[in-house]
mmCIF file of the N, C-alpha and C atoms, coordinates in Angstrom:
data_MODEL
# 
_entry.id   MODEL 
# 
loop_
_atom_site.group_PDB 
_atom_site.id 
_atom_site.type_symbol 
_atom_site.label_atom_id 
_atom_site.label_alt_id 
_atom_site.label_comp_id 
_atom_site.label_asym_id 
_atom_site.label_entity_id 
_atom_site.label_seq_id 
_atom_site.pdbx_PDB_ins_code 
_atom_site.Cartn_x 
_atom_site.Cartn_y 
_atom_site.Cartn_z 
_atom_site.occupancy 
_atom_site.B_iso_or_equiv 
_atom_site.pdbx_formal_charge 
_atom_site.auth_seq_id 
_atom_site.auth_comp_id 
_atom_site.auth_asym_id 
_atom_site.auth_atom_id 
_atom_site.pdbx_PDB_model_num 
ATOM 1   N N  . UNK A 1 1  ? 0.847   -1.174 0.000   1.00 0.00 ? 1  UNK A N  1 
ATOM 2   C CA . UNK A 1 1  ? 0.000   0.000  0.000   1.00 0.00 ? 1  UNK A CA 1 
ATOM 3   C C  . UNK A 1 1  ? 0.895   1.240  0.000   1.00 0.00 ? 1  UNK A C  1 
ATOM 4   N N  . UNK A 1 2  ? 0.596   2.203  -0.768  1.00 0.00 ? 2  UNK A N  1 
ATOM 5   C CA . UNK A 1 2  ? 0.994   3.361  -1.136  1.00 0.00 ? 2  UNK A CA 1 
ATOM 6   C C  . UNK A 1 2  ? 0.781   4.175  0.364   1.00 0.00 ? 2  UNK A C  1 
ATOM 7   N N  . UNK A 1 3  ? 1.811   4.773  1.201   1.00 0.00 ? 3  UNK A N  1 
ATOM 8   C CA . UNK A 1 3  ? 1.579   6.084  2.353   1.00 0.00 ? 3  UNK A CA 1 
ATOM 9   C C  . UNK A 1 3  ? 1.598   7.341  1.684   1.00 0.00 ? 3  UNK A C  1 
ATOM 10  N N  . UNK A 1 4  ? 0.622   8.189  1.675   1.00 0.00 ? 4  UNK A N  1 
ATOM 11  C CA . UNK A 1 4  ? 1.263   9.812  1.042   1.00 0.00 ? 4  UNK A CA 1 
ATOM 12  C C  . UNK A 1 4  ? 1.792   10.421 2.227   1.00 0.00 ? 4  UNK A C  1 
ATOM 13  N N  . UNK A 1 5  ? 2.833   10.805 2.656   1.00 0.00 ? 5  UNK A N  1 
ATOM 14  C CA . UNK A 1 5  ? 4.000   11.494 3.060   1.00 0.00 ? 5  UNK A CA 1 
ATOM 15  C C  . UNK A 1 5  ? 3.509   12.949 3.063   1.00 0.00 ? 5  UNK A C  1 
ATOM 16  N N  . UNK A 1 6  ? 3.124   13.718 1.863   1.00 0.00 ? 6  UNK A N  1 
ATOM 17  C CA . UNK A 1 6  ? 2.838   15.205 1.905   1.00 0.00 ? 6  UNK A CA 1 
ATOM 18  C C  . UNK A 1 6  ? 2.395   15.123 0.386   1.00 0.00 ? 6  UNK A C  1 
ATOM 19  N N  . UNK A 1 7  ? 1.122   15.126 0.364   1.00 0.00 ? 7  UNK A N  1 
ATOM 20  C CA . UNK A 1 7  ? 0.549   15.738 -0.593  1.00 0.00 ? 7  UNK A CA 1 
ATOM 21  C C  . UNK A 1 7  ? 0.522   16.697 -1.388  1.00 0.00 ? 7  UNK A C  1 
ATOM 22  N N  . UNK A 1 8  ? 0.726   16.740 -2.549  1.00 0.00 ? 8  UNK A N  1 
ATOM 23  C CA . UNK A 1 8  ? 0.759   18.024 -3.533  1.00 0.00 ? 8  UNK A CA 1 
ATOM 24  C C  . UNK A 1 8  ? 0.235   18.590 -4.466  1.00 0.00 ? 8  UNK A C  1 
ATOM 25  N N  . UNK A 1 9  ? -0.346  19.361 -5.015  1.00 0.00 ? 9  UNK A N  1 
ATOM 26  C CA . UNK A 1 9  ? -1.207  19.492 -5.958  1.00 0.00 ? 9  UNK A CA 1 
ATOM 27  C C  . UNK A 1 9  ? -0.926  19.127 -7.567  1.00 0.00 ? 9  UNK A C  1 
ATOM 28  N N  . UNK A 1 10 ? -1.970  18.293 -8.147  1.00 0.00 ? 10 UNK A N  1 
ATOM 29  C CA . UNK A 1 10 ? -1.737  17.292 -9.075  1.00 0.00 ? 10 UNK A CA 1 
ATOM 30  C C  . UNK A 1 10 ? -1.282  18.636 -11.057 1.00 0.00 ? 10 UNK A C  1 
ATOM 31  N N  . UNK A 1 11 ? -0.407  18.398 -11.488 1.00 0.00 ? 11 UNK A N  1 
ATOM 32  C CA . UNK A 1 11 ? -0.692  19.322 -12.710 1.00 0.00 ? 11 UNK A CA 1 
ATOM 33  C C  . UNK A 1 11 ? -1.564  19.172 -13.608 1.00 0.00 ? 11 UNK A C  1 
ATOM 34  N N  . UNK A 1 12 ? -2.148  20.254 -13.766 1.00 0.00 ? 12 UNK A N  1 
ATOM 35  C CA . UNK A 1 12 ? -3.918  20.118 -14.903 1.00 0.00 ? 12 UNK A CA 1 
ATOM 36  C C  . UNK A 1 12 ? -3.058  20.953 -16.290 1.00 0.00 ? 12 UNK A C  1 
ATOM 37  N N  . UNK A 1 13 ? -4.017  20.573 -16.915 1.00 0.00 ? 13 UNK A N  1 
ATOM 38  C CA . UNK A 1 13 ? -3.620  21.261 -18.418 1.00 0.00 ? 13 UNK A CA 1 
ATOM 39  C C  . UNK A 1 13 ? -5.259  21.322 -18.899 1.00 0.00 ? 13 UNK A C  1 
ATOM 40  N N  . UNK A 1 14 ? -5.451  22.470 -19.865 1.00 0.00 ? 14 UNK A N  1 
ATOM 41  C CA . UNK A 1 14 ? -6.460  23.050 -20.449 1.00 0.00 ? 14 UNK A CA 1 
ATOM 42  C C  . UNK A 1 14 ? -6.638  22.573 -22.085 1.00 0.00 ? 14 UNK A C  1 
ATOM 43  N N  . UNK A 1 15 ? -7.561  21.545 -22.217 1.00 0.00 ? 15 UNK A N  1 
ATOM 44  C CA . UNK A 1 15 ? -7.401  21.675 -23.682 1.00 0.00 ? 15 UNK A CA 1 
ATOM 45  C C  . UNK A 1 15 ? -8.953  21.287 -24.419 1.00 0.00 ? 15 UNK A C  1 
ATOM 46  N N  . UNK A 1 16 ? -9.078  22.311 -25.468 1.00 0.00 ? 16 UNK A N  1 
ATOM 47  C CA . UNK A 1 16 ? -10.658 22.163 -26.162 1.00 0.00 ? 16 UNK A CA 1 
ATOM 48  C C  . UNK A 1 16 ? -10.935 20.701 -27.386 1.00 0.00 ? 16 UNK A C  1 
ATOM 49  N N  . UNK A 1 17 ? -12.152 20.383 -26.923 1.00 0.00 ? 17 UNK A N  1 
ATOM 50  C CA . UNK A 1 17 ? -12.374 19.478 -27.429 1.00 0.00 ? 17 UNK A CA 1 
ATOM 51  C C  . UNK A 1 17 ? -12.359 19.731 -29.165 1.00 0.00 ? 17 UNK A C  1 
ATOM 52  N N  . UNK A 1 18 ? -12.044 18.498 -30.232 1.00 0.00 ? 18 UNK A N  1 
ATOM 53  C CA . UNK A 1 18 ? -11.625 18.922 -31.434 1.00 0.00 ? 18 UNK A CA 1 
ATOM 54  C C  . UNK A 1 18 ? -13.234 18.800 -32.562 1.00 0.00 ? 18 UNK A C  1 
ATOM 55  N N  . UNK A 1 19 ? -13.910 18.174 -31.057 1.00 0.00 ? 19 UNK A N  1 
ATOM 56  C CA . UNK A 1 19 ? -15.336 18.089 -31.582 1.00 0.00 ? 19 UNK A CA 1 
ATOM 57  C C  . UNK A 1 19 ? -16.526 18.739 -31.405 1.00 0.00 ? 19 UNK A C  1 
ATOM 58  N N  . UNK A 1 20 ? -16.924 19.579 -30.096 1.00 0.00 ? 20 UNK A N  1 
ATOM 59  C CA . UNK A 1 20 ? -17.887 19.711 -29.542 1.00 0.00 ? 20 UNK A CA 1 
ATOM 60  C C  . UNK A 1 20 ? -17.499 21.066 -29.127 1.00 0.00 ? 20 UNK A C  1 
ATOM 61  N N  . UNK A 1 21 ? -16.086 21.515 -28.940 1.00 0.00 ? 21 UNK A N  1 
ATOM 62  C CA . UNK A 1 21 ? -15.665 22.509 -28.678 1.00 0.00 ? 21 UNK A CA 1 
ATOM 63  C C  . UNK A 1 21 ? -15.418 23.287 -27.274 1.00 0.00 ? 21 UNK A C  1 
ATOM 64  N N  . UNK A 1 22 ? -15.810 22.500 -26.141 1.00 0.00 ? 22 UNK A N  1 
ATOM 65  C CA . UNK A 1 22 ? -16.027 22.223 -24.687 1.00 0.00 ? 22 UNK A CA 1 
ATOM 66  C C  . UNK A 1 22 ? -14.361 22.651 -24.786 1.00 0.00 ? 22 UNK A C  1 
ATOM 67  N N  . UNK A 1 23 ? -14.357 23.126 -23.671 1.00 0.00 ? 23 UNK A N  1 
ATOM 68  C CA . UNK A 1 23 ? -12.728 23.367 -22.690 1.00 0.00 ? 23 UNK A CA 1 
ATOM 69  C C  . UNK A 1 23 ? -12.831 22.742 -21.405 1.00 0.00 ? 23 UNK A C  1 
ATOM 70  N N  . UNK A 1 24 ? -11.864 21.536 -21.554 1.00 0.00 ? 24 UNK A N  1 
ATOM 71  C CA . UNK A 1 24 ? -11.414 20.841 -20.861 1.00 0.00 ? 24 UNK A CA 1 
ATOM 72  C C  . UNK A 1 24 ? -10.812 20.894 -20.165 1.00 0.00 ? 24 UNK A C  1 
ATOM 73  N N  . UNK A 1 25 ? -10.452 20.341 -18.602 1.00 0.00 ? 25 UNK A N  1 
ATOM 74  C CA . UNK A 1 25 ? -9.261  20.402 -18.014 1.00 0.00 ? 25 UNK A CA 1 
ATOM 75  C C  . UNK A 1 25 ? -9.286  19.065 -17.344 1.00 0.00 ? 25 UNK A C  1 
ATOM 76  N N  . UNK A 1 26 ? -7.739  18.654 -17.499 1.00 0.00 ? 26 UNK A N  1 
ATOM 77  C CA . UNK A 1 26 ? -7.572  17.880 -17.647 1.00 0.00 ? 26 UNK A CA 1 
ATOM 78  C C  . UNK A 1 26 ? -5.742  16.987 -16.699 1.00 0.00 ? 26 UNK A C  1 
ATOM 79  N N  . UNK A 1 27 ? -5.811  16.044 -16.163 1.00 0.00 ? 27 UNK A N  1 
ATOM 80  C CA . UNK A 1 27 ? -4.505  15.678 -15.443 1.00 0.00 ? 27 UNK A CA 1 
ATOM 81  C C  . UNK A 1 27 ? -4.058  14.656 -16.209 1.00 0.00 ? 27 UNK A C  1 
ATOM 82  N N  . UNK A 1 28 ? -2.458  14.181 -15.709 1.00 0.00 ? 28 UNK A N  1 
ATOM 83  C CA . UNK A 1 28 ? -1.900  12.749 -16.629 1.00 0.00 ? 28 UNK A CA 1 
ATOM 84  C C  . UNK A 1 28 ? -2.746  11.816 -16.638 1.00 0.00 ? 28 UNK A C  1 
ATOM 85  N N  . UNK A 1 29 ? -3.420  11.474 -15.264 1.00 0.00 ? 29 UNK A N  1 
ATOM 86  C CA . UNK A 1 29 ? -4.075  10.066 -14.468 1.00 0.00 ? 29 UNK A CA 1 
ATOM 87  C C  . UNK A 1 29 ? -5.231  10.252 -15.800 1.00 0.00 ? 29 UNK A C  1 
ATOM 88  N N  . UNK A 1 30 ? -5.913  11.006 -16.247 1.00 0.00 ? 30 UNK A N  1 
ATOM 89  C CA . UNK A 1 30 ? -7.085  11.321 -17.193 1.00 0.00 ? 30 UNK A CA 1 
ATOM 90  C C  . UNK A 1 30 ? -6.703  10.478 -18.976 1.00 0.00 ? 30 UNK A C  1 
ATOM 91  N N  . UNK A 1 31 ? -5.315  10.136 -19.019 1.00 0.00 ? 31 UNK A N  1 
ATOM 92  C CA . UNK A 1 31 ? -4.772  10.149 -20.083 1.00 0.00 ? 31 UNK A CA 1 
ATOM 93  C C  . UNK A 1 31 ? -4.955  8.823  -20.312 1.00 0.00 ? 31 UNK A C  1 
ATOM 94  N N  . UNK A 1 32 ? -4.764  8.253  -21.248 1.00 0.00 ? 32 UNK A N  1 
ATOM 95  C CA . UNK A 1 32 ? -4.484  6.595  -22.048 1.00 0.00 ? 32 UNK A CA 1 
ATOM 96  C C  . UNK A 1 32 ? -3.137  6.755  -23.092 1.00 0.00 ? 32 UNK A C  1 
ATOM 97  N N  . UNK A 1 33 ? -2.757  5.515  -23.063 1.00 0.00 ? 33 UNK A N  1 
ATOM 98  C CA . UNK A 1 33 ? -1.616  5.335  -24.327 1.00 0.00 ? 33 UNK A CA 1 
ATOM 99  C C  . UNK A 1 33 ? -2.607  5.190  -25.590 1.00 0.00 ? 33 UNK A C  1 
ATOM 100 N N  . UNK A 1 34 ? -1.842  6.023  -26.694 1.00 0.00 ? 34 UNK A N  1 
ATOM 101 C CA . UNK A 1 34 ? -2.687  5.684  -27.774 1.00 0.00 ? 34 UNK A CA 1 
ATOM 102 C C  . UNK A 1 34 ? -1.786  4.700  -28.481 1.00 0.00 ? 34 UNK A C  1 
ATOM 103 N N  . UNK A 1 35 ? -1.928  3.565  -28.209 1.00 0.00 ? 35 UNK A N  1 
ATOM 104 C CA . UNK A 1 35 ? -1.692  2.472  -29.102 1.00 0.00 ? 35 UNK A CA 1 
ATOM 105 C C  . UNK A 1 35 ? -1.428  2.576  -30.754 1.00 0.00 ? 35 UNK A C  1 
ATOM 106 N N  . UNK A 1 36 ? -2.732  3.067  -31.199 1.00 0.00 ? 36 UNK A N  1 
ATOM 107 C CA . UNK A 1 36 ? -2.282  3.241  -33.095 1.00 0.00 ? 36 UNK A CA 1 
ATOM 108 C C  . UNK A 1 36 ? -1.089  3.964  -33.587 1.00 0.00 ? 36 UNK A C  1 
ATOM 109 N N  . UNK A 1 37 ? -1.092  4.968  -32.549 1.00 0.00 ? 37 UNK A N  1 
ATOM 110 C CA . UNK A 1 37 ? -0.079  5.974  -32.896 1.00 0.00 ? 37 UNK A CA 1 
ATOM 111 C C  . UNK A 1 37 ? 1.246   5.174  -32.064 1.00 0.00 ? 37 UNK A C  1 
ATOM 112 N N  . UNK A 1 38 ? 1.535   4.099  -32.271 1.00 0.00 ? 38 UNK A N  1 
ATOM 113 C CA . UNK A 1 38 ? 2.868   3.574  -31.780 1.00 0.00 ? 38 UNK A CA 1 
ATOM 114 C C  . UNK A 1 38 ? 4.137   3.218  -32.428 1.00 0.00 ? 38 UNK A C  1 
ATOM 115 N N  . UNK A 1 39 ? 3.736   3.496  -33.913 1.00 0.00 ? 39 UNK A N  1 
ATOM 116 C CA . UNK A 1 39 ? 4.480   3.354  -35.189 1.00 0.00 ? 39 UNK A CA 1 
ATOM 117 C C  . UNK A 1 39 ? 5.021   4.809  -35.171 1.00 0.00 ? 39 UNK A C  1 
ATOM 118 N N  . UNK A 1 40 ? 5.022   5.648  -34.824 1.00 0.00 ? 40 UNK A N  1 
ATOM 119 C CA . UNK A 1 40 ? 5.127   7.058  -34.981 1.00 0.00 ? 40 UNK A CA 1 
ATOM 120 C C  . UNK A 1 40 ? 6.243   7.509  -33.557 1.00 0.00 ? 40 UNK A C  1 
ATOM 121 N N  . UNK A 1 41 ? 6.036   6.613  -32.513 1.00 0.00 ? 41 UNK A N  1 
ATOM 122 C CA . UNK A 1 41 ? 6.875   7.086  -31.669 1.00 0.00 ? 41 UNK A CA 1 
ATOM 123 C C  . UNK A 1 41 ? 7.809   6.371  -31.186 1.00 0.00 ? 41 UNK A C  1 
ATOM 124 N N  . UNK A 1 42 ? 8.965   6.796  -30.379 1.00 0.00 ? 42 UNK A N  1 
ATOM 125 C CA . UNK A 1 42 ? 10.263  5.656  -29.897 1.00 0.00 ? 42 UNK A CA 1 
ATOM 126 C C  . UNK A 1 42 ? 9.288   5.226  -28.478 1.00 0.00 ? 42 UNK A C  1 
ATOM 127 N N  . UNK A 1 43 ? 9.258   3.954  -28.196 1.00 0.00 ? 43 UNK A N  1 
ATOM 128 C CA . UNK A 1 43 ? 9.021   3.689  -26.917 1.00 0.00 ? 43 UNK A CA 1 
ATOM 129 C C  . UNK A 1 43 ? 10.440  3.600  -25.645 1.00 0.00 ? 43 UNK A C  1 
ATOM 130 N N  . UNK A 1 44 ? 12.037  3.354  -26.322 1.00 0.00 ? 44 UNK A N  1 
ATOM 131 C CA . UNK A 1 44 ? 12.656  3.273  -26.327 1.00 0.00 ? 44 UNK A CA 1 
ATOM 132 C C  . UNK A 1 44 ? 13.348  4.708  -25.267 1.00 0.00 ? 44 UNK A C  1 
ATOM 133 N N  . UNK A 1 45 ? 12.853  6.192  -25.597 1.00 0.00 ? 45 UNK A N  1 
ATOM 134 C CA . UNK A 1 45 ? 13.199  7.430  -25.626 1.00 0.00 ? 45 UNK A CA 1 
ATOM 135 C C  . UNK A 1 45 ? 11.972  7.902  -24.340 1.00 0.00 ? 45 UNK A C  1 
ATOM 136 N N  . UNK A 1 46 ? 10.584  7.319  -24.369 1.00 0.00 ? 46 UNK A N  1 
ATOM 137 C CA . UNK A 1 46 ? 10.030  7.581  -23.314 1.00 0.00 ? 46 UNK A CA 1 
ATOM 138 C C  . UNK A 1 46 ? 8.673   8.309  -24.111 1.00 0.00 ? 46 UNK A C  1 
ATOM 139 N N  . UNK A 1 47 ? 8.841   8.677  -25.685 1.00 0.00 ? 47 UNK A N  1 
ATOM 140 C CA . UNK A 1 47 ? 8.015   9.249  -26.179 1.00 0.00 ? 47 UNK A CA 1 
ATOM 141 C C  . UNK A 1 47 ? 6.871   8.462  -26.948 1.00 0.00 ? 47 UNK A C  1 
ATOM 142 N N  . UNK A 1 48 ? 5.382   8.668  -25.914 1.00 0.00 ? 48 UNK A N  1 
ATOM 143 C CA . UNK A 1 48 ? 4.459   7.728  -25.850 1.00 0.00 ? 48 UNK A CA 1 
ATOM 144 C C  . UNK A 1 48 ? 3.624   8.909  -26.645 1.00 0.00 ? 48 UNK A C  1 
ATOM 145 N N  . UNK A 1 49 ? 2.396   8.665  -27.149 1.00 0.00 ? 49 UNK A N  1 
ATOM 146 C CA . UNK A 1 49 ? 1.656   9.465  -27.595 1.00 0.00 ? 49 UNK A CA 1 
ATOM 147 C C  . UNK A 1 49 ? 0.139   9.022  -26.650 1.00 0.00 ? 49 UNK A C  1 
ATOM 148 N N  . UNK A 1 50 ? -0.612  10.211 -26.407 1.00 0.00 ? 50 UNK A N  1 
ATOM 149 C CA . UNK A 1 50 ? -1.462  9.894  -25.236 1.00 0.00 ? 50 UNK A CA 1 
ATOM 150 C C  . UNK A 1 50 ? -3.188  10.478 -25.785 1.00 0.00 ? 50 UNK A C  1 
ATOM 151 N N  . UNK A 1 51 ? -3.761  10.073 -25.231 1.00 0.00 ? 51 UNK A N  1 
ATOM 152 C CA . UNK A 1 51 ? -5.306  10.320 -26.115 1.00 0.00 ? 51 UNK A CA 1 
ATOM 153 C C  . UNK A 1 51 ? -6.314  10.641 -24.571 1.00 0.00 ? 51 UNK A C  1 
ATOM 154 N N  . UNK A 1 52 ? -7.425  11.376 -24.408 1.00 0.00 ? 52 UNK A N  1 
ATOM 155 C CA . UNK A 1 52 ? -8.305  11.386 -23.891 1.00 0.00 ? 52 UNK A CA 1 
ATOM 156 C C  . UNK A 1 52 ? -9.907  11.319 -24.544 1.00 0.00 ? 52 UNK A C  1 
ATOM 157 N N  . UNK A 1 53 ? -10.243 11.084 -23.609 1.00 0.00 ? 53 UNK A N  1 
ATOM 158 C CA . UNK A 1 53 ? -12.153 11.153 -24.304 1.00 0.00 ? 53 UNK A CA 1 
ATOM 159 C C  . UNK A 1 53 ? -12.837 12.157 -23.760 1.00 0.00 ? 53 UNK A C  1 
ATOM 160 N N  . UNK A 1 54 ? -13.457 13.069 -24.292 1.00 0.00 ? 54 UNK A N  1 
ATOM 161 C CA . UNK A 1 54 ? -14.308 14.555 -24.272 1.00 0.00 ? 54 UNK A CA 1 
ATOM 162 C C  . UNK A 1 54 ? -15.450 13.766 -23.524 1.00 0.00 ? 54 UNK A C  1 
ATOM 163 N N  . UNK A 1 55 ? -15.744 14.310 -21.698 1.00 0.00 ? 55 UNK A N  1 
ATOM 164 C CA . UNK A 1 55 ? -16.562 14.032 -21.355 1.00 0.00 ? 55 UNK A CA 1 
ATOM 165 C C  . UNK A 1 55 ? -18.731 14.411 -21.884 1.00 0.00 ? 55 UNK A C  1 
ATOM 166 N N  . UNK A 1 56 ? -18.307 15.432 -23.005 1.00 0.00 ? 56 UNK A N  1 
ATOM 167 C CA . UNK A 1 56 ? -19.617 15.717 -23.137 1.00 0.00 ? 56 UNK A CA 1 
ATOM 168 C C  . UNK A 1 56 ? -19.720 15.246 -24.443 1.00 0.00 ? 56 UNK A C  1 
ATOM 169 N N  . UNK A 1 57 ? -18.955 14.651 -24.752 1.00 0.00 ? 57 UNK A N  1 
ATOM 170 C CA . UNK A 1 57 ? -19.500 14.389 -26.654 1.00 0.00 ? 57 UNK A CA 1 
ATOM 171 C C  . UNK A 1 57 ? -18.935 13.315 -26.892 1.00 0.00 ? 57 UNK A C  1 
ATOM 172 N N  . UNK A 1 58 ? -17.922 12.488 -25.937 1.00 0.00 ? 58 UNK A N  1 
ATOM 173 C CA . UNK A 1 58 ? -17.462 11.181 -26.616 1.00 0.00 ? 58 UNK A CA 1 
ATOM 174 C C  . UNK A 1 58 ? -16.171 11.052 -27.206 1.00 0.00 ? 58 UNK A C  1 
ATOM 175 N N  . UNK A 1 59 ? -15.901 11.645 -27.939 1.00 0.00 ? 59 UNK A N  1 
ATOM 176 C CA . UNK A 1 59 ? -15.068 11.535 -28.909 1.00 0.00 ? 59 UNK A CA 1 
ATOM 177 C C  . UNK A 1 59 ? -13.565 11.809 -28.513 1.00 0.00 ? 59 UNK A C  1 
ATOM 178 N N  . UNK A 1 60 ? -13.061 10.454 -28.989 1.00 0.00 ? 60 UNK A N  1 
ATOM 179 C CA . UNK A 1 60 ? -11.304 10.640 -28.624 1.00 0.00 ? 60 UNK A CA 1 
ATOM 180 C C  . UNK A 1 60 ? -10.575 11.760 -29.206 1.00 0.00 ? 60 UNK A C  1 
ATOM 181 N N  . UNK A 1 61 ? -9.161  11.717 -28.360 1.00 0.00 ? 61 UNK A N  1 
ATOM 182 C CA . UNK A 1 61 ? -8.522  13.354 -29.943 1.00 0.00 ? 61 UNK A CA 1 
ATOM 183 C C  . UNK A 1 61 ? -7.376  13.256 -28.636 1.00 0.00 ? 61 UNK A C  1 
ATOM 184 N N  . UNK A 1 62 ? -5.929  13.456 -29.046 1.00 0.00 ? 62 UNK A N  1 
ATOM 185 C CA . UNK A 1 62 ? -4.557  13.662 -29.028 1.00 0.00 ? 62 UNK A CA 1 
ATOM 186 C C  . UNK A 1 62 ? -4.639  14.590 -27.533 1.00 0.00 ? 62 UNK A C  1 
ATOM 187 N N  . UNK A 1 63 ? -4.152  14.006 -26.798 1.00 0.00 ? 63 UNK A N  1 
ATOM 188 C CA . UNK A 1 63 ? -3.665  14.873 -25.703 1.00 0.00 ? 63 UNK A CA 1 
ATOM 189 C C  . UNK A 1 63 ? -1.723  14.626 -25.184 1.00 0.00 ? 63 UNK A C  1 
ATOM 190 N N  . UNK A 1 64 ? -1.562  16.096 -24.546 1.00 0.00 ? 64 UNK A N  1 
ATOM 191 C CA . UNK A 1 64 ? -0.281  16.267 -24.487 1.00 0.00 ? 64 UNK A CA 1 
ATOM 192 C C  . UNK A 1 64 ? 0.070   15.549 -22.604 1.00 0.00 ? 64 UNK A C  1 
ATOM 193 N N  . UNK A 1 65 ? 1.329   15.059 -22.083 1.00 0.00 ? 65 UNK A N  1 
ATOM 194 C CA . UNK A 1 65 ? 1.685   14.956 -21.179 1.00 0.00 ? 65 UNK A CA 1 
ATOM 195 C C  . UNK A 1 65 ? 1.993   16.037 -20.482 1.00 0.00 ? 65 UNK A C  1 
ATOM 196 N N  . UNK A 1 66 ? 1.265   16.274 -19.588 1.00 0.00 ? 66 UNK A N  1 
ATOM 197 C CA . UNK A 1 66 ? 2.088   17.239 -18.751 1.00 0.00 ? 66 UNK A CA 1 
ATOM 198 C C  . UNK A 1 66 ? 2.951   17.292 -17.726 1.00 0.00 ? 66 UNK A C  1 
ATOM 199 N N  . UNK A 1 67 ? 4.164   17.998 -18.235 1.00 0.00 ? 67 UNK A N  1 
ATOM 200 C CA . UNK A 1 67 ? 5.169   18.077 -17.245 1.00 0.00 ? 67 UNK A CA 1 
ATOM 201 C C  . UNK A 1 67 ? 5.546   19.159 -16.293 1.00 0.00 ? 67 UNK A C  1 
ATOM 202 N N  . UNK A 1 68 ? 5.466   18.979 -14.996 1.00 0.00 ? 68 UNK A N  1 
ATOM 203 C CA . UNK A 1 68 ? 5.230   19.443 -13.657 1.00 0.00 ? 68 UNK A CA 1 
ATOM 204 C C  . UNK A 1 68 ? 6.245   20.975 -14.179 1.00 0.00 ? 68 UNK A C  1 
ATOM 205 N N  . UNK A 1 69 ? 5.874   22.284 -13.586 1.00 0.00 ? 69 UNK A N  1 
ATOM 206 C CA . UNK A 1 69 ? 6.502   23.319 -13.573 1.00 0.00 ? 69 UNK A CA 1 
ATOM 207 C C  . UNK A 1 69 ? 7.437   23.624 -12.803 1.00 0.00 ? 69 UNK A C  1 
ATOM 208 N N  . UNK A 1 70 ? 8.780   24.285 -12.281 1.00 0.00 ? 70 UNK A N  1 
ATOM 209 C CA . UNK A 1 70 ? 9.022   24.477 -10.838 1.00 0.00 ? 70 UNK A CA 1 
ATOM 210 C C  . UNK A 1 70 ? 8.411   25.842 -10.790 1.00 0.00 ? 70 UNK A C  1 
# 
């Protein structure tokens, strides 16, 4: 079992749906590997390509990883 030690606030990223047009926000944990797109990237290098689903319309579409700010 996982202890949290000190909790921290999780990084969100903002991004509009490519269908419905909704603005999203959105964390890593929210993300999936996009599988199809695996011909396209090194798995090797760490560079995964990642997809979410638009809670009001369904529809999958390209999302970015976000990496923590200092």
């Amino acid at each position: 079992m996982i202890k949290v030690i000190e909790e921290k606030e999780v990084p969100r990223a903002e991004i509009t749906c490519t269908n419905c047009g909704s603005v999203l926000e959105y964390g890593n944990a929210d993300l999936v590997r996009d599988y199809s797109e695996d011909h396209n990237v090194s798995w090797y290098a760490g560079n995964y390509a990642y997809k979410l689903r638009c809670p009001v319309c369904g529809v999958e579409m390209s999302a970015s990883w976000i990496n923590k700010k200092d």
